[in-house]
C-alpha positions in Angstrom: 0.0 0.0 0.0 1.6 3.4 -1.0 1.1 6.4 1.1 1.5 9.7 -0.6 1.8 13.2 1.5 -0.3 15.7 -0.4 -1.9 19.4 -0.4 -5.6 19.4 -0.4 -8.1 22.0 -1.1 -11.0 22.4 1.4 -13.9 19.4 0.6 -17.4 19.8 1.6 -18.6 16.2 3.0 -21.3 14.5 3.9 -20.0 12.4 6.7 -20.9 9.8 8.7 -19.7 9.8 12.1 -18.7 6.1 13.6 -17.7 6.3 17.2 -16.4 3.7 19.7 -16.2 0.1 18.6 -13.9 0.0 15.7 -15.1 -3.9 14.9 -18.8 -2.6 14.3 -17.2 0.0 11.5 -17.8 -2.5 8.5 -21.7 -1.8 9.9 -21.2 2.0 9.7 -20.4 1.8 6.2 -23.2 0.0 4.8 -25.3 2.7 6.7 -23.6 5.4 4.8 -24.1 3.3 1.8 -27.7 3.1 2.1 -28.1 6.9 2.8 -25.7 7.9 -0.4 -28.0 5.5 -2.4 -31.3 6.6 -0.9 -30.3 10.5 -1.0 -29.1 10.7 -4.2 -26.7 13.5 -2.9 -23.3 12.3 -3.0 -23.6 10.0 -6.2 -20.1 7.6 -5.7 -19.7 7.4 -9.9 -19.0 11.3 -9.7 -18.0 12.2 -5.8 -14.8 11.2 -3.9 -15.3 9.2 -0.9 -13.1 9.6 2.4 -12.4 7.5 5.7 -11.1 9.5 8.2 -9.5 7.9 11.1 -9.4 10.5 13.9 -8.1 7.6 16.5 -6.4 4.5 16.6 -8.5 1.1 16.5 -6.5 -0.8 19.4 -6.8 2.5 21.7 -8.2 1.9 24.5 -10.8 2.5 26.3 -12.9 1.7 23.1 -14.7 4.9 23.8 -12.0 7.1 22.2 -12.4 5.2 18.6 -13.5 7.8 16.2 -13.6 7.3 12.2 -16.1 9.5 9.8 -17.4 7.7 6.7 -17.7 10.8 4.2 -18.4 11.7 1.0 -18.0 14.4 -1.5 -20.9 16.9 -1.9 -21.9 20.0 -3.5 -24.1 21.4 -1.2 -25.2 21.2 2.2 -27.1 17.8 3.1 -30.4 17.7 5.3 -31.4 16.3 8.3 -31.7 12.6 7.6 -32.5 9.3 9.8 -29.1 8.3 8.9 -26.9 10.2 10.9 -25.2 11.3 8.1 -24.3 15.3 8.7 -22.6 18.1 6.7 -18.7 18.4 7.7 -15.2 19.8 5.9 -12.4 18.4 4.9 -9.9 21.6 5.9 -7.5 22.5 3.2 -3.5 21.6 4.0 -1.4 18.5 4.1 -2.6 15.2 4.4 -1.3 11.4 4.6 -3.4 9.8 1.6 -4.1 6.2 0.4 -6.7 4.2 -1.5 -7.8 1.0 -0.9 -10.2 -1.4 -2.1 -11.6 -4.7 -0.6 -10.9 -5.8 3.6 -10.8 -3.5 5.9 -8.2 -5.8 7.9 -4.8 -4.8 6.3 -5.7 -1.4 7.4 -5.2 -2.0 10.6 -1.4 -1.8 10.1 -2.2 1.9 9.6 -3.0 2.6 12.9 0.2 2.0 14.3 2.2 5.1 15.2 4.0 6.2 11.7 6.1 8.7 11.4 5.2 10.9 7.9 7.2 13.6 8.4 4.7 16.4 8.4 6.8 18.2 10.5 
């Protein structure tokens, strides 16, 4: 898996806050999935999608787990029975990846890295 250090631009998201037990995230996404196919606003053939882990999965207590589910949108999303709510990706550097299929070899991720942001 390559990691690349690059400069965003400020993204507007639609992002699905998952909180606490990082073996239920697999259940967060599918609810994200069924709110970007119900809502029509964040169409994945034409938006980015993000993960953003704020937290490392083996941190414990489990209560300080925090990933968002987001993605790209034009405008500001409304109140929904999802969850899902508006947020921002700020502008500056970031650590960036992609990955397809299991969410298992990420877990290597959430080891302490050093990325030289410094």
């Amino acid at each position: 898996m390559i990691i690349k250090i690059v400069n965003i631009k400020a993204i507007k998201v639609a992002a699905l806050e998952h909180l606490h037990e990082p073996e239920k995230l697999e259940q967060s996404i599918e609810q994200f999935k069924a709110w970007r196919n119900e809502s029509g606003c964040s169409p994945v053939t034409e938006k980015r999608t993000f993960g953003i882990a704020h937290s490392n999965p083996e941190a414990r207590p489990i209560q300080t787990f925090r990933f968002d589910i987001c993605g790209e949108v034009d405008a500001d999303i409304t109140d929904n029975a999802y969850g899902v709510v508006n947020k921002e990706i700020p502008a500056g550097r970031c650590a960036k990846l992609r990955h397809k299929g299991s969410l298992e070899p990420l877990a290597k991720l959430f080891k302490p890295i050093d990325l030289s942001l410094a």
